[in-house]
N, C-alpha and C positions, 0 to 999 in steps of 0.2 A: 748377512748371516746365513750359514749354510742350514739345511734340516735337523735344527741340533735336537729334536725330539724321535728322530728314527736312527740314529747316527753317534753312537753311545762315546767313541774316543772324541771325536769332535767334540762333543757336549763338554766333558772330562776336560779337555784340553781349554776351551772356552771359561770353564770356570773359573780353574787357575786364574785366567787373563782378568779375570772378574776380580776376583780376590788379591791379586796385585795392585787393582786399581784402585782397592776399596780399603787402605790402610786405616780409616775412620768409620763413622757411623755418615759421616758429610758426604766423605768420598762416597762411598755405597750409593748412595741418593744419588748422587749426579751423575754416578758410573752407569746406574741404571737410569738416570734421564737421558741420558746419551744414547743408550739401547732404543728405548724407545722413541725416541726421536727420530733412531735413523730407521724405524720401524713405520713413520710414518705419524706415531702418533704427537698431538699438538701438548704446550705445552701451557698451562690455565695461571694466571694469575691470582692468587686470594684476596688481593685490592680490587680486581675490576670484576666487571659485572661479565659472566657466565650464559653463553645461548644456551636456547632449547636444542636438548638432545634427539638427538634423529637418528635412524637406523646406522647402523656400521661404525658410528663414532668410534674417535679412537682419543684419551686425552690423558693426562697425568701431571699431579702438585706437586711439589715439593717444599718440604715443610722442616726447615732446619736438617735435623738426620734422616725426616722420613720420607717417605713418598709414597702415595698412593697414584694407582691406575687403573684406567675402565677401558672398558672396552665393550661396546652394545652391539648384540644381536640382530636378526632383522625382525620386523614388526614389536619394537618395543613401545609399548603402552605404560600408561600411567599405574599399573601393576604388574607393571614387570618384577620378578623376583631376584636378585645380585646373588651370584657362589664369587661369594669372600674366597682369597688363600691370603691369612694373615702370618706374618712370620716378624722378623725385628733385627734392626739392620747392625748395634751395638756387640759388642763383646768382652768381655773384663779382661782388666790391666792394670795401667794406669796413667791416671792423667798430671799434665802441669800443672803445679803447685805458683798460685801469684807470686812476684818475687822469687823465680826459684833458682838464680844463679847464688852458690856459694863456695867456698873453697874449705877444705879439709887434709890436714896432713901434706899439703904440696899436690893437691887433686884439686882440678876444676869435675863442679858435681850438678847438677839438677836435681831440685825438690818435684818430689811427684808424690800423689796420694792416688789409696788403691780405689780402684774406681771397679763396683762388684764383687764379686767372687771368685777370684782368681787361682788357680795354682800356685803359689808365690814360688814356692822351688822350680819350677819349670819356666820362668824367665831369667834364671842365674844365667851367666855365659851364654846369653845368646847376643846378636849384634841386630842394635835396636835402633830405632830411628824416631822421630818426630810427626806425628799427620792430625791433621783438625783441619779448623777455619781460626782465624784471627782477624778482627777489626781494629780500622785503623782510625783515624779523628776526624777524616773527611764520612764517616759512616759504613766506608764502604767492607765487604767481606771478601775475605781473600782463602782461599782452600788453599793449605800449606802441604809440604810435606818434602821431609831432607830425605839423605841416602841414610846408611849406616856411620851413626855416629855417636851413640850411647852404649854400655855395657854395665850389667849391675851385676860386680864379679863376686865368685862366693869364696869363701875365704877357703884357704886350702887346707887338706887334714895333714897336714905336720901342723898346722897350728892349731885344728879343731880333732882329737883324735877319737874322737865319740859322735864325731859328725855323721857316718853309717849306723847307727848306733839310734839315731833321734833328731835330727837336721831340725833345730825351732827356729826360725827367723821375727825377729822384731820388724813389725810393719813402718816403723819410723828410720830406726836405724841400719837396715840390713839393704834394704828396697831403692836406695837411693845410688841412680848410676852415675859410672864416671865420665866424662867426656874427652877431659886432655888434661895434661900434669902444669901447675902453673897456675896465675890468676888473670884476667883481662880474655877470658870464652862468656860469650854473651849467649843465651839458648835466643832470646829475641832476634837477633843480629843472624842467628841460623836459618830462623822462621822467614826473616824479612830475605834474605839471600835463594829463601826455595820460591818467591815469590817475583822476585827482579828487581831490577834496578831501582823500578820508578815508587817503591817503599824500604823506608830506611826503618831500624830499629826503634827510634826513636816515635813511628807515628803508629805501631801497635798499643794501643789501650784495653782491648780485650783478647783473649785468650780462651778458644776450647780446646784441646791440644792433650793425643793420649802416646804415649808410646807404642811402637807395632813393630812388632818381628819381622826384617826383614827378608828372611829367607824364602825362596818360594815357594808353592805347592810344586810336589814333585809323585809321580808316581811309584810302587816300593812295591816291594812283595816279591816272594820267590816266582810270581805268574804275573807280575805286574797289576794285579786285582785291588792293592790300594791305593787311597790317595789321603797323603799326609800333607799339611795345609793348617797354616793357621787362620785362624776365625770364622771353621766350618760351622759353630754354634755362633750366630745361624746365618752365615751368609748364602749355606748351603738350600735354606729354604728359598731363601728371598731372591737366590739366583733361577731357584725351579719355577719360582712364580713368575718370573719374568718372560723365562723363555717359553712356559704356559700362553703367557697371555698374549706372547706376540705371534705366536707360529702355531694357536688353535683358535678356528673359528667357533665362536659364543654359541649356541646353541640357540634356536629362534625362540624370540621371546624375552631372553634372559640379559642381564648383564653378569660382564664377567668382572672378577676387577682383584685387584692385588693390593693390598695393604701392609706396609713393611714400616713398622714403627721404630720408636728409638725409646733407646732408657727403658730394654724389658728388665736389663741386668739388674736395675737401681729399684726394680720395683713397678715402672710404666705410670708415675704419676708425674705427669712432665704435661707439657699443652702438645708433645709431638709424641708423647707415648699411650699406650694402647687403652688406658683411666683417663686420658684428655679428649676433647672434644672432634679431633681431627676426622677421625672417621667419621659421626654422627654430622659435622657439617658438610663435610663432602656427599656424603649421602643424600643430605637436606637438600641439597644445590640441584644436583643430579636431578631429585624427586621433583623439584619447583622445575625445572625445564622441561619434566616429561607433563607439567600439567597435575600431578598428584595432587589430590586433597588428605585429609588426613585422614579419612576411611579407605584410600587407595594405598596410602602407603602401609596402614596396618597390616592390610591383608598383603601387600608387597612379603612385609617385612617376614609374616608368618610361612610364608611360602620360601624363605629365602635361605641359604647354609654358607658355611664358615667352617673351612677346614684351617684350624691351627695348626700350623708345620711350625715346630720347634726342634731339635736335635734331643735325642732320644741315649741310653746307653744300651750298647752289645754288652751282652754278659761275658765277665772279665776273666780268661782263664787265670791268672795267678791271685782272684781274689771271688772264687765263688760261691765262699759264703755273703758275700753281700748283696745277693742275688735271689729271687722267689725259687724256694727250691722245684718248682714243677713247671713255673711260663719262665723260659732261657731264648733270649730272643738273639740272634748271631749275627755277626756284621756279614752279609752276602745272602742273608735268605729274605732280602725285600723290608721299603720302609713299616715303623712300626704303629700300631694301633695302642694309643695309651691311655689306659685305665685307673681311674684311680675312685674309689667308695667315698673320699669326704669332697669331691669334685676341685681335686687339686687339679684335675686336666676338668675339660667339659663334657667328654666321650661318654656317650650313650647309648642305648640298646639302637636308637632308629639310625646315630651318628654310625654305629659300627655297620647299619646295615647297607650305609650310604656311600661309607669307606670301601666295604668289600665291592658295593657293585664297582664301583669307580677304578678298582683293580682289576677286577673282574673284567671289564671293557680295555680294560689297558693290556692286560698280561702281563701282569704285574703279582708276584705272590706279595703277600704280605703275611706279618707277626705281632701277637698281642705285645706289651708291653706293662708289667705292674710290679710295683715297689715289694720288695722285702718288707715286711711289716712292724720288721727294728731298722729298719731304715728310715728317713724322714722321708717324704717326696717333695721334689721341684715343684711349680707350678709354670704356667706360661699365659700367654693373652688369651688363650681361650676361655678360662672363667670370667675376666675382664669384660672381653667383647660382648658376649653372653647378655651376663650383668647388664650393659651401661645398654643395649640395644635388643635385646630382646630375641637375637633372631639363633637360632638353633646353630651349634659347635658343634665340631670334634676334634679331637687332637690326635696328631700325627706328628712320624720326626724318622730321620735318618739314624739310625745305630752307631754312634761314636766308641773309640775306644779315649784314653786323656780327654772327655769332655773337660774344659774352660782350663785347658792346659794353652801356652802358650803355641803348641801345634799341637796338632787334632787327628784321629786317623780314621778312614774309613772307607768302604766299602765302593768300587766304583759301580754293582749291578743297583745299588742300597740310591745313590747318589742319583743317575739318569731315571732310574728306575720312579721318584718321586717326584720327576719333570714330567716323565708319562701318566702317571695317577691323576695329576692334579689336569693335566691337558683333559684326558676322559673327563674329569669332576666339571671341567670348563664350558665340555662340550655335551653336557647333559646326563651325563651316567649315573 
């Protein structure tokens, strides 16, 4: 891997490659076990027993869609403190529906449910494909993933002429793609064909399996300044965390580590999402190798920060009343600092002041970010982590325009720019 943190097209270019390989929440995981792997770092099993940690470690789990990785400083002690960058490796769609070959009208079709919060008009006419994992009857787990070969076509306005007008789609009837005209298309038989020879259709018995765009990330803009890409919420975080952790050395003392869960879409109450257990026992592990008792790890824990990177929105020029009329946060003026009063984010007076230095030391501008107040707000894992561990948040996120559209746009100084921030955050700032 070249310097992709001083080296903004490489980074850029790098991501795309990311996001191509990451058509799932699985793919992500293994795309980034890959990274780090060829980065040197080792790879931990959850069944076997865990050494003591020692200076320079480098090591990372992975847990269904998620993955967490560390990475220790030198002279770490059994109070050393960890800077978290949590981000979530998921993005809405939809997923395969059990049984979901059926035929309609002379159309072979796939059942699929919406999995999230999705745009549903913006995966009409796009050319979609297949990606998960699937098990087979021997136990074992297979990462799938076809070329283009689903479509969920929208009906056309000579037959809907009030379609510009008011576009409603029914989540059952409207959302279901076609595959090929005819009956005898098996979606199993696709899955079993992206995987090889040696699984036939017949030895899949489970199924995680979502639809994904496959079109690429491409750069656009009349200066080339964007990058449009689908499943920048948020593969855009969990890809800066990566390249964070592997090409900035930890700060002495500190561990550094990246946390990229699954199922933020659904809510994060999953065993590998940001309300399940996965951080708090990696943690635990961790602490038990450095020797920690549980007055070392309190004061670890208090000493310790968690920058929540979720994807954020640039205020929308054709819709700016949905927008705080006075904080207008733009895609190219640096990732954003998000605020919210009933702690829909986690962000704080000491978080923000944590934020600024880490930008600060990057050269990095950065921009607040807070809800229209007839507007609902998101939330993300930052009150989660918060919550279940005690140790101090903030939330942070890249300026999308089409957030949880089927492609995404944004900003490429917004995008490196929040590889550089979290590298400074890594590296002690």
């Amino acid at each position: 891997m070249t310097d992709l943190l001083h080296d903004q097209g490489a980074y850029i270019d790098a991501m795309g490659a990311y996001v191509a390989d990451a058509p799932s929440s699985y793919h992500a995981a293994r795309a980034g076990a890959a990274m780090l792997f060829a980065a040197g770092f080792v790879a931990h099993d959850e069944t076997a027993a865990w050494a003591s940690v020692t200076d320079g470690e480098r090591g990372f789990v992975v847990r269904d869609g998620a993955i967490i990785a560390w990475r220790a400083g030198s002279g770490v002690v059994p109070t050393s403190p960890v800077r978290i960058l949590g981000a979530h490796t998921d993005s809405p769609g939809f997923m395969l529906k059990p049984q979901p070959d059926f035929t309609a009208d002379g159309w072979a079709q796939a059942g699929v449910e919406v999995y999230g919060g999705p745009l549903l008009n913006s995966w009409l006419d796009r050319d979609l494909g297949f990606a998960g994992r699937v098990v087979t009857r021997d136990g074992a787990e297979h990462l799938v993933c076809t070329g283009a070969v689903a479509r969920i076509p929208q009906l056309a306005i000579h037959l809907d002429r009030e379609a510009n007008t008011g576009l409603a789609l029914d989540r059952q009837r409207h959302t279901q793609p076609v595959l090929a005209t005819g009956a005898g298309v098996s979606v199993f038989e696709l899955l079993a064909d992206s995987i090889g020879s040696d699984v036939a259709a017949s030895d899949i018995v489970g199924t995680d399996v979502r639809l994904f765009d496959t079109q690429p990330a491409a750069r656009i803009g009349a200066k080339g300044e964007f990058l449009a890409s689908a499943r920048m919420d948020n593969l855009s975080s969990t890809f800066a965390g990566l390249v964070a952790l592997i090409e900035q050395e930890p700060a002495p003392g500190t561990i550094s580590m990246l946390a990229a869960f699954d199922h933020e879409e659904l809510g994060s109450d999953t065993r590998s999402g940001a309300s399940g257990p996965f951080l708090a026992e990696v943690l635990d592990r961790l602490r038990a190798g450095l020797g920690s008792t549980v007055e070392d790890t309190a004061r670890a824990n208090s000493a310790s920060w968690c920058i929540s990177a979720d994807a954020g929105h640039s205020v929308h020029p054709n819709y700016p009343e949905k927008h705080d009329p006075r904080v207008r946060p733009l895609a190219g003026r640096g990732p954003m600092l998000k605020i919210n009063a009933n702690q829909r984010y986690a962000s704080d007076a000491h978080g923000a002041a944590l934020w600024q230095s880490a930008c600060d030391a990057a050269g990095v501008a950065t921009q607040p970010f807070v809800s229209n107040n007839t507007v609902p707000c998101g939330s993300t894992i930052g009150p989660l982590t918060a919550t279940r561990l005690g140790i101090r948040t903030v939330d942070v996120g890249v300026p999308l325009l089409s957030m949880h559209s089927a492609r995404e746009l944004a900003h490429v100084d917004d995008l490196h720019g929040l590889a550089r921030v979290i590298g400074a955050f890594f590296a002690g700032a």
